[in-house]
C-alpha positions in Angstrom: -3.3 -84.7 -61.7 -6.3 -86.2 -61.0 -8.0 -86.6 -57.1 -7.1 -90.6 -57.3 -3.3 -90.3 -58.8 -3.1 -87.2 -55.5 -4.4 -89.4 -53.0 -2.1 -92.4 -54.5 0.6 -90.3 -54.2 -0.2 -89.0 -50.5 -0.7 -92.3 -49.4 2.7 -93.7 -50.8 4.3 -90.6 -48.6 2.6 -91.9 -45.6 4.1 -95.2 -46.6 7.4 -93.9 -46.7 7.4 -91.2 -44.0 6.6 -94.1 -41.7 8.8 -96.3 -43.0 11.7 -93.4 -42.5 10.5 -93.2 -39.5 11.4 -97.0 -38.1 15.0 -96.0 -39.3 15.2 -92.6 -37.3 14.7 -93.5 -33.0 17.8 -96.1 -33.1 19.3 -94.4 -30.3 16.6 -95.5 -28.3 18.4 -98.9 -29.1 21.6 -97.8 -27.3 21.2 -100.5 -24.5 21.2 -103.0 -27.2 25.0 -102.9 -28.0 26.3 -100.7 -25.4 27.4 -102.9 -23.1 28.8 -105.8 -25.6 30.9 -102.5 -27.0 32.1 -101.3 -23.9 33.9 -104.6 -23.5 34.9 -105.3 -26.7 36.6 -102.0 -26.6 37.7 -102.0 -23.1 35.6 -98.4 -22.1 34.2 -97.5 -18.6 31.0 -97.0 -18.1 31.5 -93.0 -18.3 33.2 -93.2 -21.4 30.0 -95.5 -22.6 27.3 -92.7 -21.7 30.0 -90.1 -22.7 29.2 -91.5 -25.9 25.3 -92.4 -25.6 24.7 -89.0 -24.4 26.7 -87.6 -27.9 24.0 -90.0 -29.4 21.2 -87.5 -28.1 22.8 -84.3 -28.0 23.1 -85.0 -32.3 18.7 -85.7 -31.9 18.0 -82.7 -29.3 20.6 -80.0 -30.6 19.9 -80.4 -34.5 16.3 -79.5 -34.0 16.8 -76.0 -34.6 18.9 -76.0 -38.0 16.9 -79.5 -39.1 13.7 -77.6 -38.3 14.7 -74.5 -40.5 16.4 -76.7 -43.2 13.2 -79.0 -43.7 10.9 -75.1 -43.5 12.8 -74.0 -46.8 14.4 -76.6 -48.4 11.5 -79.4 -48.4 11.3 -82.7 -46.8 13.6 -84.8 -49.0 17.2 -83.2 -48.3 16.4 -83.7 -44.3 15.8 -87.5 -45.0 19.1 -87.5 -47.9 21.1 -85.6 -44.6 19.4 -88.0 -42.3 20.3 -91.2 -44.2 23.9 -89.7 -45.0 24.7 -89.5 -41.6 23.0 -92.4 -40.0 24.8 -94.7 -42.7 28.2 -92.8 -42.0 27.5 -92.9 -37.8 26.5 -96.8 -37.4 29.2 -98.3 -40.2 32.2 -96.1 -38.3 30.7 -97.3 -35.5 30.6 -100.8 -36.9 34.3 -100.5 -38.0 35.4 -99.5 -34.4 33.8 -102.3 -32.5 35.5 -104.8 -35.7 38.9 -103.7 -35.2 38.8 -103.5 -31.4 40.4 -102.0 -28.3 42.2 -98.4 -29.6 41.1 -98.6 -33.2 39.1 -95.4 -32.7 39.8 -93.1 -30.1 36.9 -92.0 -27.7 36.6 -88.5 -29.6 35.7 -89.8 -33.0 33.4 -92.4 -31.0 31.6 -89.7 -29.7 31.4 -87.7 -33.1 29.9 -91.1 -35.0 27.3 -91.6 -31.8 26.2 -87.4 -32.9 25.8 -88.4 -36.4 23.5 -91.0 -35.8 21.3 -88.5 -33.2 21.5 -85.8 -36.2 20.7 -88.4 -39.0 17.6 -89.5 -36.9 16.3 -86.1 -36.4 17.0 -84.9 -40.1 14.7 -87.7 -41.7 12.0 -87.6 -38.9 12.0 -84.2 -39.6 10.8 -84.7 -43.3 9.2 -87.8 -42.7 6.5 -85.5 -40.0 6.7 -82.5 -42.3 5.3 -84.8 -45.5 2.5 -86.1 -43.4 1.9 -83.4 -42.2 1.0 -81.2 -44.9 -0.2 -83.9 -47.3 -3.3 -84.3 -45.2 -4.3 -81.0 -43.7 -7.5 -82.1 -42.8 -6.5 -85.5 -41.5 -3.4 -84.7 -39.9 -3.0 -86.4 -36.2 -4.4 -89.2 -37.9 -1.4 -89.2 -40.8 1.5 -88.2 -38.4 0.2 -90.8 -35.7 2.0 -93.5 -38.3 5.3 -91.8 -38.6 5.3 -91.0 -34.6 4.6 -94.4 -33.6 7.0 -95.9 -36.2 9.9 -93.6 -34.6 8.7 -95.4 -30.9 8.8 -98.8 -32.2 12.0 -98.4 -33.6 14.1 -99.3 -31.0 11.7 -102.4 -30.2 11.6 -103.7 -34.0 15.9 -103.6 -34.3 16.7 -105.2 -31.2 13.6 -107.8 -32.0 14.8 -108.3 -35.6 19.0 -108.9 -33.9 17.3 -111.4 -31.2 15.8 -113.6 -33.5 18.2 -113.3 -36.8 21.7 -113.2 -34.4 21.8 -113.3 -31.4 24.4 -112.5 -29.2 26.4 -110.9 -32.7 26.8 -107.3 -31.7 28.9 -106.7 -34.7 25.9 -107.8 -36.7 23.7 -105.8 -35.6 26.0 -102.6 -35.7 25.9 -103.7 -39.3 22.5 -104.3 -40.1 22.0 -100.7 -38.4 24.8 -99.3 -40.8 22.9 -100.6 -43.4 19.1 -100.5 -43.1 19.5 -96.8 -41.4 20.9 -95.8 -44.4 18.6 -97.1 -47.1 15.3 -96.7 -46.0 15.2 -93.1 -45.3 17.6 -93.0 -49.2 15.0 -94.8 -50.9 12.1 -93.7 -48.9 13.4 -89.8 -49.3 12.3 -90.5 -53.1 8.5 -91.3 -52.5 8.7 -88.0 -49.9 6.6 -85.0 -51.8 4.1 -82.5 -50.8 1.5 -83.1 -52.9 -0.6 -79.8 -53.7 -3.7 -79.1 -51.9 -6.5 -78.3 -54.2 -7.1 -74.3 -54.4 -11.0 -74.6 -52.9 -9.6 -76.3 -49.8 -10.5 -75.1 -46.6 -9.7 -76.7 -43.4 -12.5 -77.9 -41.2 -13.2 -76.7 -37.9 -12.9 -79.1 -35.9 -9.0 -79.6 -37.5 -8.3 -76.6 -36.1 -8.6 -78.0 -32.4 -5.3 -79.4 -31.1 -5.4 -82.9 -29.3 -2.4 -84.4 -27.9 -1.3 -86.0 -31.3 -2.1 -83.1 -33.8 0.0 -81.0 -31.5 2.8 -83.4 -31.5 3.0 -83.0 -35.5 3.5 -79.2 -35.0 7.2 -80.3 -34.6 7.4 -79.6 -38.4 4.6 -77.4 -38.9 5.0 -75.8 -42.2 5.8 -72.7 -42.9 3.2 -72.5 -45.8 0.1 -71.0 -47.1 -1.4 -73.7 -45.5 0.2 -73.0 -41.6 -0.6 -69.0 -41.7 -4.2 -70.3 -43.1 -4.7 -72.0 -39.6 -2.6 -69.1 -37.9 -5.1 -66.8 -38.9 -8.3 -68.6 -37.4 -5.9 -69.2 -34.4 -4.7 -65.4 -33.8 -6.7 -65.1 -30.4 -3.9 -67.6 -29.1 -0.6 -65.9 -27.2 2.7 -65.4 -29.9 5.5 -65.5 -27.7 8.9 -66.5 -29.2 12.6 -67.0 -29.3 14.2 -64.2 -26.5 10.4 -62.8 -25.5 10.0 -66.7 -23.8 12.9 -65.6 -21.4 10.2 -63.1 -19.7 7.5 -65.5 -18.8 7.9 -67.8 -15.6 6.3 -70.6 -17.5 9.1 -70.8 -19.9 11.2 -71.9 -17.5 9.2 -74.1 -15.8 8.6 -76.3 -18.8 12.1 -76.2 -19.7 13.1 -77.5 -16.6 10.7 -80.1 -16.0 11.6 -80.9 -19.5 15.5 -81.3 -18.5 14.3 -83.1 -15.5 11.8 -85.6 -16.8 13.6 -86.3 -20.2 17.3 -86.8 -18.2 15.5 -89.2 -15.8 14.7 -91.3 -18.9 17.5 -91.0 -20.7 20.0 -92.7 -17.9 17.2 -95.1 -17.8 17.1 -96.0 -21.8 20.9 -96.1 -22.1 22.1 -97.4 -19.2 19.1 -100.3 -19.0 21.1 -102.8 -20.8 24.0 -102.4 -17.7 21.4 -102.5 -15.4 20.3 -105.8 -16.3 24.0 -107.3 -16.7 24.9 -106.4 -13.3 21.8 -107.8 -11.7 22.1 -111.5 -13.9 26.3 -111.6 -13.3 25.0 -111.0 -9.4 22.2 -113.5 -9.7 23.9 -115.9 -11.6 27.4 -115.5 -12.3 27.4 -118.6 -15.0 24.7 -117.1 -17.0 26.2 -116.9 -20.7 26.7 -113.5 -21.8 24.4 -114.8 -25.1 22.2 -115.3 -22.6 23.0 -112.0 -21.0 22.3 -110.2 -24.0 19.3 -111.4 -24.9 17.8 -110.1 -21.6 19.2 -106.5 -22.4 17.2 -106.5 -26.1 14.3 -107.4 -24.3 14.5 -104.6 -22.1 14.9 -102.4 -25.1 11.9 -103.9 -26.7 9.8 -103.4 -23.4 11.1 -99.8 -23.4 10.4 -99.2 -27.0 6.3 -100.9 -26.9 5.6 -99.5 -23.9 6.9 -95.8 -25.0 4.9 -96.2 -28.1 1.9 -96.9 -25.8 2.5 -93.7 -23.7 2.5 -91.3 -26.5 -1.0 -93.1 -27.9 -2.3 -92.8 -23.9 -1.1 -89.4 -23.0 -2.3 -88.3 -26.6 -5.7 -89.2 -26.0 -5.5 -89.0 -22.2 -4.9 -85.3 -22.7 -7.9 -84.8 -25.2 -10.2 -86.1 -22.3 -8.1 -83.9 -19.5 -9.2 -80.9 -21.6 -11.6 -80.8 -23.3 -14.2 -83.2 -21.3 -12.5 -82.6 -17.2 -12.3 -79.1 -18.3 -8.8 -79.9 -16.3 -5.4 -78.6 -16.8 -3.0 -80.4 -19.6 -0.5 -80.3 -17.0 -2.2 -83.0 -15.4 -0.8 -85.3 -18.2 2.9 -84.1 -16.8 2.0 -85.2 -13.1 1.3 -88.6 -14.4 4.3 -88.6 -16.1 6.5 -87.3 -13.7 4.6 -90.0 -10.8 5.2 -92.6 -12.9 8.8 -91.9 -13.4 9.0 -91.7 -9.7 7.5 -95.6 -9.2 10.3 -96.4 -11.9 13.1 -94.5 -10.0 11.8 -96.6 -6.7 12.0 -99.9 -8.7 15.3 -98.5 -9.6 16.7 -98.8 -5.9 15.1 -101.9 -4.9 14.8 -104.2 -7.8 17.7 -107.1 -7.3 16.5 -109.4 -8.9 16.6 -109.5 -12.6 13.8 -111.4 -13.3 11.7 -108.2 -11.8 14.1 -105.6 -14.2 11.0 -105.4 -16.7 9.6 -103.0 -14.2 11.7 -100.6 -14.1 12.3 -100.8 -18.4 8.5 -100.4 -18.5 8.0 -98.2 -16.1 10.8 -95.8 -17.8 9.2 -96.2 -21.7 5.8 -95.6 -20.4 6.3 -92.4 -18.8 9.1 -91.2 -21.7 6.2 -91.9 -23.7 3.9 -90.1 -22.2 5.4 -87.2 -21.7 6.7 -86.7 -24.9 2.9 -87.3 -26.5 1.8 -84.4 -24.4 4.8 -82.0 -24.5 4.5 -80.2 -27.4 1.0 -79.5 -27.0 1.8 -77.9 -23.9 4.6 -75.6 -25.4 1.7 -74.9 -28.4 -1.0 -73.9 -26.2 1.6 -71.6 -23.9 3.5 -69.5 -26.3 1.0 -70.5 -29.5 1.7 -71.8 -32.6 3.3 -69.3 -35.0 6.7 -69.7 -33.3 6.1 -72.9 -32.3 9.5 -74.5 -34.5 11.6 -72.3 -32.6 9.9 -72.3 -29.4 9.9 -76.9 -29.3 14.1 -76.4 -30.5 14.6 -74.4 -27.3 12.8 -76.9 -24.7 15.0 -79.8 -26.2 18.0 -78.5 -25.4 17.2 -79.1 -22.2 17.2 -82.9 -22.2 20.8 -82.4 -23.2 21.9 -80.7 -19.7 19.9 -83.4 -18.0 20.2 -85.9 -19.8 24.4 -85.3 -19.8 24.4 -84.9 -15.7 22.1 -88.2 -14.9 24.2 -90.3 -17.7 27.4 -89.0 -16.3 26.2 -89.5 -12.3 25.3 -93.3 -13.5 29.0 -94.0 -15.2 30.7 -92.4 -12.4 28.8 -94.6 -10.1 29.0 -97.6 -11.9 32.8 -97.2 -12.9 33.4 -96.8 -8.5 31.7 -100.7 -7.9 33.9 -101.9 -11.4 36.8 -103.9 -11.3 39.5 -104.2 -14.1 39.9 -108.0 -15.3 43.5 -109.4 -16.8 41.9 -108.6 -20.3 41.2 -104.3 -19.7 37.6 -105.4 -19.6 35.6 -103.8 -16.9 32.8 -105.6 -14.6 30.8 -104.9 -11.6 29.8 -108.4 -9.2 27.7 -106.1 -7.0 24.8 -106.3 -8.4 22.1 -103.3 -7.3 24.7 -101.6 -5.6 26.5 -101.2 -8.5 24.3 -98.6 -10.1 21.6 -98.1 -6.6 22.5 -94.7 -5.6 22.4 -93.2 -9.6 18.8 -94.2 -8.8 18.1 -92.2 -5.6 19.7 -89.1 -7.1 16.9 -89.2 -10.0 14.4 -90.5 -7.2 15.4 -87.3 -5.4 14.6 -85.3 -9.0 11.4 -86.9 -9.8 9.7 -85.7 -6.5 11.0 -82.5 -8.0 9.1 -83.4 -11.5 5.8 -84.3 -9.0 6.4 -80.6 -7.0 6.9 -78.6 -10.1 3.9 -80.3 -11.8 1.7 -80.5 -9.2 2.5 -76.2 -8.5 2.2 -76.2 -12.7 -1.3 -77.1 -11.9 -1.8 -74.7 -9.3 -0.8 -71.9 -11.2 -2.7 -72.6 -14.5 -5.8 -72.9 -12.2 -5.1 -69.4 -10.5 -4.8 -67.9 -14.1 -7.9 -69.3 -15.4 -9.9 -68.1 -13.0 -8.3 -64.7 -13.5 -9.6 -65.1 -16.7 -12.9 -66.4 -16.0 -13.8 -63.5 -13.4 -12.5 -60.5 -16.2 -15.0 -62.1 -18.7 -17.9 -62.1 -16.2 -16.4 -58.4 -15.0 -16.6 -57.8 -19.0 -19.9 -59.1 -19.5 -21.7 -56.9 -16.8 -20.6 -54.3 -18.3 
C-alpha cells in the first residue's frame, strides 16, 4: 500500500475513533434524564443513583476484561461489544421509561444502566487503541481527538435534546438508543491498525510522557511496537498486579482515586436534582420544561468544562515536570482544592441562578484529574503493566463513587414527600441535598491532606535519589 492510501487510511481511523468516541461518555449525561425518569417511574432518589452508579460500575469494572479483549482481539470487536450493548442498554431503558411506573423492575433497570457503562468502555477502548498505534510517533496528538470527544459527549447529547426536543425525555432516551448504537457499528468498520513501515523507529522525544501521551497508555498495545518503547524505557520501576499491594504509594493513589472520582460522581449524577430542588424552591411555578432545560445545561457546563480540565491538567503537568522540576502530584492538589471550592458551593449555593458554579467547578476538577491520573500510575509502577495496573485504580471510583451516590439519595429521599400520584419531590430547596455536601466537603480536605503529604513524600524520595547519585559520583 502506498505511504498516501496508509496515511488515508489512518486518518479515516482518527475520524472514526473520534467519532466512537462522542457515543461512549453518555453516562456523563445521566443528569440529563434522571430526574424526568425518576418521576415518570415513581423511584426515590436512592433507587435513581442505585441505578446511575450501575451506569459506572459497567465503565470502571470492565476495564480489566475490555483492556485484555481489545490487547488480543483488535479494536473492532470492543467497539461491535460497545455498540451492542450501548444500543441494548439505552432502548431497554427507552422501553421502561415508555411503558411506565412497574414496567421494569429496579433490577433489570440497574442491569440496562451496566450495559451502557460496559458499551462505553468497550468502544473507547478500541477507539484509543486505533489511535494509538496508528500514529506511534504522533500519538498524544492522535488520541487527544478521541479523549476529548469522550468529554464532550455528555455536552453535545444534552445540547443536541435542548434544541431538537425539549423537555421530551423519552426522545432523548431514544435518540441515545439509536445514535449510541450506530456510530461506534459503523465507525467499528473504518477502525484498523494500519502497519507501520519495517524502518520505523520512534523518535526520542516520543518517548517522553506528557500528560496526554500518558493518558493514551489506557490501551497501550501489547505489540512490537509497545516492547519497542519498553525497551528504551527499562530504567523505569515494573511493579504489577499483586507486587502493587507492597508499596505505600499504591494505596495512596487508589484512594485518592476513590476519593476524588466519588466526589464527582455524586456531583455529575445527582446535578440535574440539585438544580430541580433549588428552582421548585426558588420558584415553585417554574414549568418543569423549563426545569429541564436548566438541568441539560448543567450537564453541558459539566461536560465543556471537563473537557477543558483534561487539556489544562495535560499540559499543566508537562510544565509541573519538566520546566518546575516539581512533583506531578501537584496536578492532584489542584484537583482535589478545586473539588473542595465545589463541595463549599455545594452547601451554600441557594440560589439556582448561581448552580453553574458548583457544575463547573465539579467538570473542571473531574477533568483535571483524570488528564493527569494515568500519568501518575505510569511513572509509579511503569509502563509495562500499566493495562492492568490503570484496571485496578478504577475500581476504586466504584467504592466511592457507590458510598457518596448512596449518602446523596438517602439524604435526599429524608427532605422528599410522596404526592397523590407516587411521584416523589423535595420543597426544601438546599436543605434537601446540603448535608450530602459537607460529607464530601469533609472528604476533599482529605483529597488536599493526602495530596499535599503525596507531595511531601515524592520530595523526600527524590532527594534520596539525588544524594546516592552524588554519593555514586564521588566515588
Amino acid at each position: 500500500m502506498s505511504g498516501n492510501r496508509l496515511r488515508t487510511a489512518r486518518v479515516l481511523s482518527v475520524i472514526a475513533a473520534t467519532l466512537i468516541s462522542l457515543a461512549c461518555g453518555t453516562n456523563y449525561a445521566y443528569s440529563a434524564w434522571a430526574p424526568a425518569f425518576a418521576e415518570k417511574l415513581k423511584l426515590s432518589s436512592t433507587q435513581s443513583n442505585l441505578i446511575g452508579t450501575f451506569g459506572n460500575l459497567g465503565m470502571y469494572s470492565a476495564g480489566i476484561p475490555i483492556g485484555l479483549l481489545v490487547d488480543t482481539r483488535g479494536p473492532r470487536p470492543g467497539a461491535l461489544l460497545g455498540a451492542v450493548s450501548l444500543g441494548v442498554g439505552y432502548f431497554s431503558l427507552y422501553r421502561a421509561y415508555d411503558g411506565g411506573p412497574g414496567s421494569i423492575s429496579l433490577p433489570w433497570l440497574c442491569f440496562f444502566a451496566f450495559l451502557t457503562g460496559v458499551g462505553g468502555c468497550a468502544s473507547f477502548a478500541g477507539a484509543v487503541k486505533t489511535s494509538a498505534l496508528n500514529w506511534p510517533d504522533h500519538r498524544g496528538a492522535a488520541t487527544a481527538f478521541p479523549l476529548a470527544a469522550f468529554g464532550l459527549s455528555a455536552f453535545v447529547f444534552a445540547s443536541v435534546s435542548s434544541l431538537a426536543f425539549p423537555d421530551n425525555t423519552l426522545d432523548l432516551l431514544l435518540l441515545l438508543a439509536i445514535a449510541t448504537f450506530t456510530i461506534p457499528f459503523i465507525g467499528s468498520f473504518l477502525l484498523r491498525i494500519v502497519p507501520v513501515p519495517q524502518s520505523y523507529d520512534p523518535l526520542p522525544g516520543s518517548l517522553e510522557r506528557s500528560g496526554s501521551d500518558a493518558s493514551t497508555l489506557l490501551q497501550r498495545s501489547k505489540s512490537e511496537d509497545s516492547r519497542h518503547i519498553v525497551r528504551h524505557l527499562s530504567h523505569e520501576p515494573d511493579i504489577r498486579g499483586l507486587a502493587m499491594l507492597s508499596h505505600t504509594k499504591f494505596y495512596l493513589l487508589w484512594v485518592l482515586m476513590g476519593l476524588l472520582t466519588g466526589l464527582g460522581i455524586m456531583t455529575i449524577n445527582n446535578i440535574g436534582s440539585d438544580a430541580r430542588a433549588l428552582w421548585h424552591h426558588y420558584d415553585d411555578s417554574a414549568s418543569s420544561e423549563f426545569v429541564q432545560e436548566r438541568q441539560l445545561m448543567h450537564v453541558e457546563i459539566l461536560s465543556f468544562m471537563s473537557f477543558c480540565g483534561r487539556l489544562a491538567s495535560g499540559i499543566g503537568s508537562d510544565i509541573i515536570v519538566r520546566k518546575l522540576g516539581m512533583s506531578r502530584f501537584w496536578c492532584l492538589f489542584i484537583s482535589s482544592t478545586i473539588f473542595l471550592f465545589a463541595q463549599v458551593c455545594g452547601t451554600q449555593i441557594d440560589n439556582p441562578h448561581l448552580l453553574g458554579f458548583l457544575s463547573g467547578l465539579t467538570g473542571l476538577a473531574y477533568g483535571f484529574l483524570f488528564g493527569v491520573y494515568p500519568a501518575l500510575v505510569a511513572e509509579t509502577f511503569g509502563v509495562n503493566g500499566f493495562s492492568q495496573n490503570w484496571g485496578s485504580m478504577t475500581l476504586a471510583p466504584i467504592v466511592f463513587g457507590n458510598i457518596f451516590n448512596l449518602v446523596y439519595g438517602h439524604i435526599y429521599d429524608r427532605h422528599s414527600i410522596i404526592l397523590p400520584g407516587g411521584q416523589r419531590d423535595c420543597k426544601d430547596g438546599l436543605y434537601c441535598y446540603r448535608n450530602a455536601y459537607f460529607v464530601t466537603l469533609g472528604a476533599s480536605l482529605v483529597g488536599v491532606g493526602i495530596s499535599l503529604w503525596s507531595i511531601h513524600h515524592d520530595w523526600i524520595a527524590n532527594l534520596k535519589k539525588r544524594k546516592e547519585r552524588e554519593r555514586a559520583r564521588e566515588a
